[in-house]
N, CA, C and O atoms as a GROMACS GRO file, in nm:
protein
  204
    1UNK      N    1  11.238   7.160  11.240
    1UNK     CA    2  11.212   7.302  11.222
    1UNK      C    3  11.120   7.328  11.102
    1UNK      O    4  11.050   7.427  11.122
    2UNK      N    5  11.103   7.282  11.007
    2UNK     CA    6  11.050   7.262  10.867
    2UNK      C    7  10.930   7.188  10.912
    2UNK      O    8  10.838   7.233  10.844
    3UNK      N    9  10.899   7.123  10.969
    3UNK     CA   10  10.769   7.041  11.007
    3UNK      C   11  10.826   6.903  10.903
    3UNK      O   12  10.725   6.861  10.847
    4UNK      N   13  10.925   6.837  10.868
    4UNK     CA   14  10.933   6.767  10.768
    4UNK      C   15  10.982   6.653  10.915
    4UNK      O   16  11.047   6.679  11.017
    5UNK      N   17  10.904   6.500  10.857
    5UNK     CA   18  10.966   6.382  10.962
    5UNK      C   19  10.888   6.390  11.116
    5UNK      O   20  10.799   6.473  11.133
    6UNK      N   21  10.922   6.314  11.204
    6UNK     CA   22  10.899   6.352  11.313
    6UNK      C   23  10.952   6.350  11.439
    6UNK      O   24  11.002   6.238  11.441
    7UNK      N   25  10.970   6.392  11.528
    7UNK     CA   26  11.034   6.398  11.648
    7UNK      C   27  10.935   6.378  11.746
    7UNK      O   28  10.820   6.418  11.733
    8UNK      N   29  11.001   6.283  11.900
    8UNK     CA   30  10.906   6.328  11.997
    8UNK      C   31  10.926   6.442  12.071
    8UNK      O   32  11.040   6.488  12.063
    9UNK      N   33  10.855   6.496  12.135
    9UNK     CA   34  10.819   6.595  12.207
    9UNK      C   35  11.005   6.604  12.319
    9UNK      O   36  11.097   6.686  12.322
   10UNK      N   37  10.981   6.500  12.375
   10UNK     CA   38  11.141   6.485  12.459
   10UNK      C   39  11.276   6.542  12.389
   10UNK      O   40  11.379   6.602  12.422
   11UNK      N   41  11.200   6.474  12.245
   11UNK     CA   42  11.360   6.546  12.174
   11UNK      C   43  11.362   6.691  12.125
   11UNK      O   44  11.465   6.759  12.120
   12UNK      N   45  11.257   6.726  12.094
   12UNK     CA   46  11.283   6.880  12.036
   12UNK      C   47  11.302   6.954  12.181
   12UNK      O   48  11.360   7.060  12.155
   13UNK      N   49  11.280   6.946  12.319
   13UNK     CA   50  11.278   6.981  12.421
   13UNK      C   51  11.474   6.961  12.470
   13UNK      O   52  11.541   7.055  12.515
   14UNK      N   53  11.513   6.859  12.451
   14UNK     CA   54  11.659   6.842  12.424
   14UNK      C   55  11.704   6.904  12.344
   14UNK      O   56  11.781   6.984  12.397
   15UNK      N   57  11.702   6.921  12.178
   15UNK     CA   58  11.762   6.986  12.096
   15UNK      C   59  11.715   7.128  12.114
   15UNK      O   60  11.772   7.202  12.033
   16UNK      N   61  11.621   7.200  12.203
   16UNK     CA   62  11.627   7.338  12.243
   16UNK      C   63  11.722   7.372  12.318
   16UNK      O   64  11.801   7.464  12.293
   17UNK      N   65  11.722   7.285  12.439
   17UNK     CA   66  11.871   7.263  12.546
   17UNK      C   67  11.968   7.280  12.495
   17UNK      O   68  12.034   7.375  12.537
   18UNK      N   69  12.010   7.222  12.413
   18UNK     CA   70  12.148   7.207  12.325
   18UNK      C   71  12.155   7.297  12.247
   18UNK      O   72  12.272   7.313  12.215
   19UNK      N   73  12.066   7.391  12.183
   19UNK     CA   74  12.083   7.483  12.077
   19UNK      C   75  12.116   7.608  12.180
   19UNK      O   76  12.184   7.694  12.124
   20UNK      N   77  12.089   7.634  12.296
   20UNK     CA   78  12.099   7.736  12.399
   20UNK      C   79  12.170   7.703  12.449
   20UNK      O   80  12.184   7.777  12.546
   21UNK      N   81  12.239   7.626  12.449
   21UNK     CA   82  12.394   7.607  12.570
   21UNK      C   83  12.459   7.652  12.442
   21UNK      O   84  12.470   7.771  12.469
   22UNK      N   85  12.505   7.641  12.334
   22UNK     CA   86  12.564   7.652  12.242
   22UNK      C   87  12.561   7.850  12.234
   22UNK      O   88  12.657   7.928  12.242
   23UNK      N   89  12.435   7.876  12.218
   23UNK     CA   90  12.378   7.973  12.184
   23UNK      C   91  12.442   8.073  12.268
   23UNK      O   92  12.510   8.166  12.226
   24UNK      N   93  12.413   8.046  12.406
   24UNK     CA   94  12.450   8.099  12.500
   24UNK      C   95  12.606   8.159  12.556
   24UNK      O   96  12.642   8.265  12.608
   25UNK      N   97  12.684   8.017  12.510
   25UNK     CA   98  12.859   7.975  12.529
   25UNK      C   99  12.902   8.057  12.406
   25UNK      O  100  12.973   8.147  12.451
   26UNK      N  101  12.896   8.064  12.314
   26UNK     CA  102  12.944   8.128  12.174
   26UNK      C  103  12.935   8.240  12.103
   26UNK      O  104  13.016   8.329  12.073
   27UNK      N  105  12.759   8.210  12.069
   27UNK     CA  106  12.711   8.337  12.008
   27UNK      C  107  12.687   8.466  12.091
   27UNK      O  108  12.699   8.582  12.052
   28UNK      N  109  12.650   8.418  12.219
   28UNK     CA  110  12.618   8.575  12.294
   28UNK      C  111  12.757   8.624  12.334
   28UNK      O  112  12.767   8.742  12.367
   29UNK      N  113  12.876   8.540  12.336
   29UNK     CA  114  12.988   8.656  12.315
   29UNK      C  115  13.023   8.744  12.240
   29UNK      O  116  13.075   8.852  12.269
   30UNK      N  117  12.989   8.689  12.112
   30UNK     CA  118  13.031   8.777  11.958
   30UNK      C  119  12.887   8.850  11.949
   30UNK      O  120  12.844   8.894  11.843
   31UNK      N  121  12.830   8.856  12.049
   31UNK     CA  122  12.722   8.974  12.073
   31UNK      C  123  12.720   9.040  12.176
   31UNK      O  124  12.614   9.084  12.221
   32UNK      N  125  12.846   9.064  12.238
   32UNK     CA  126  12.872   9.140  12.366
   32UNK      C  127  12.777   9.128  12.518
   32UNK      O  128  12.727   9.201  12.603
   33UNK      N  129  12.792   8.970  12.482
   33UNK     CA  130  12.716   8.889  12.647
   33UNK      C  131  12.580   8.966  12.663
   33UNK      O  132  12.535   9.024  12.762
   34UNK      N  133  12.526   8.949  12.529
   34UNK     CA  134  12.368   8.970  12.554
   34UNK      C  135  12.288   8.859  12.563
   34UNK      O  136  12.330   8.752  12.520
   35UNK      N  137  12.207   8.867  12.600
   35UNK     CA  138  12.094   8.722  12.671
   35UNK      C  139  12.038   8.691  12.559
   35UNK      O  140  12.034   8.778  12.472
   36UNK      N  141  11.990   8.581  12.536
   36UNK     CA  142  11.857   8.547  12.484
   36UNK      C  143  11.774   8.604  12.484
   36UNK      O  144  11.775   8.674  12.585
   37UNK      N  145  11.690   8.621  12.424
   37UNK     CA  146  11.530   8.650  12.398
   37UNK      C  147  11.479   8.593  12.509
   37UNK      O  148  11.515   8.476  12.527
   38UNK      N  149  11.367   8.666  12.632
   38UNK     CA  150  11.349   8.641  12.689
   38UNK      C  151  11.170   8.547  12.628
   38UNK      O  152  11.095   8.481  12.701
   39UNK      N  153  11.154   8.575  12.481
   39UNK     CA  154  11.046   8.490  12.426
   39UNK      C  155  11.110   8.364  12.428
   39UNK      O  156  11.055   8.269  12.484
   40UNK      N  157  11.226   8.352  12.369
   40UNK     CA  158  11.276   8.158  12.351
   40UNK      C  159  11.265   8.118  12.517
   40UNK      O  160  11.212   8.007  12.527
   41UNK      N  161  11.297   8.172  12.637
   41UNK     CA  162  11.295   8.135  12.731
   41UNK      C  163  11.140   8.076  12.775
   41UNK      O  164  11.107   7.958  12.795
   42UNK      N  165  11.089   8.153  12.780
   42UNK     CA  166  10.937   8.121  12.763
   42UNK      C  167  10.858   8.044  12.685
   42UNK      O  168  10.743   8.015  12.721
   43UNK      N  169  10.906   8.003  12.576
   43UNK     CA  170  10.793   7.879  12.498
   43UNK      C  171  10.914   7.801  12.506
   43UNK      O  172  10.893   7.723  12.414
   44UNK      N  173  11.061   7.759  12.569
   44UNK     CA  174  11.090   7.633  12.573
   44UNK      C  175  11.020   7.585  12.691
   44UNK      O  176  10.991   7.466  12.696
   45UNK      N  177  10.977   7.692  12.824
   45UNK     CA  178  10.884   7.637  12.972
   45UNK      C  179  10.758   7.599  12.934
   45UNK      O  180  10.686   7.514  12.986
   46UNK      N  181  10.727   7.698  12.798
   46UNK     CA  182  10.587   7.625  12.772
   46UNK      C  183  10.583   7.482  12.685
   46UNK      O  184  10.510   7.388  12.714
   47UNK      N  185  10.644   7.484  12.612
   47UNK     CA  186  10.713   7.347  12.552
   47UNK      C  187  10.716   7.273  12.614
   47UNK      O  188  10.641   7.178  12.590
   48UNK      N  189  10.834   7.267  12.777
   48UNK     CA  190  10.846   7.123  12.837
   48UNK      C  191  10.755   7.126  12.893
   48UNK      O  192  10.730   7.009  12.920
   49UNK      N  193  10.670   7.199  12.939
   49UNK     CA  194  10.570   7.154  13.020
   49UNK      C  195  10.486   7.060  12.970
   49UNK      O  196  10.413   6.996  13.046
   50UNK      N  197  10.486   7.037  12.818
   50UNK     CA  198  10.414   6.915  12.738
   50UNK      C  199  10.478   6.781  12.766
   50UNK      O  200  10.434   6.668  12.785
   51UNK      N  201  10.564   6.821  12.762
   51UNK     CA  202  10.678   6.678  12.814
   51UNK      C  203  10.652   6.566  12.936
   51UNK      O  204  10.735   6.479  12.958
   0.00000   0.00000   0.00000
């Protein structure tokens, strides 16, 4: 997130996965089952599509 180290492309594409299942299961309850940002939805498709 910092640009510090490096990751491949596969993994920050996984650790988006995982930060949104989380995101999704938890936090959008204690936000009264509101969605995501329909922007994060969109640059993780533009994201994997690098993949």
């Amino acid at each position: 997130m910092q640009g510090a180290g490096y990751a491949p492309d596969y993994e920050v594409a996984e650790g988006l996965r995982t930060t949104g299942y989380f995101l999704e299961t938890h936090l959008a309850r204690s936000l009264g089952n509101r969605p995501l940002p329909e922007a994060r939805g969109r640059f993780i498709d533009a994201f994997s599509r690098r993949v």
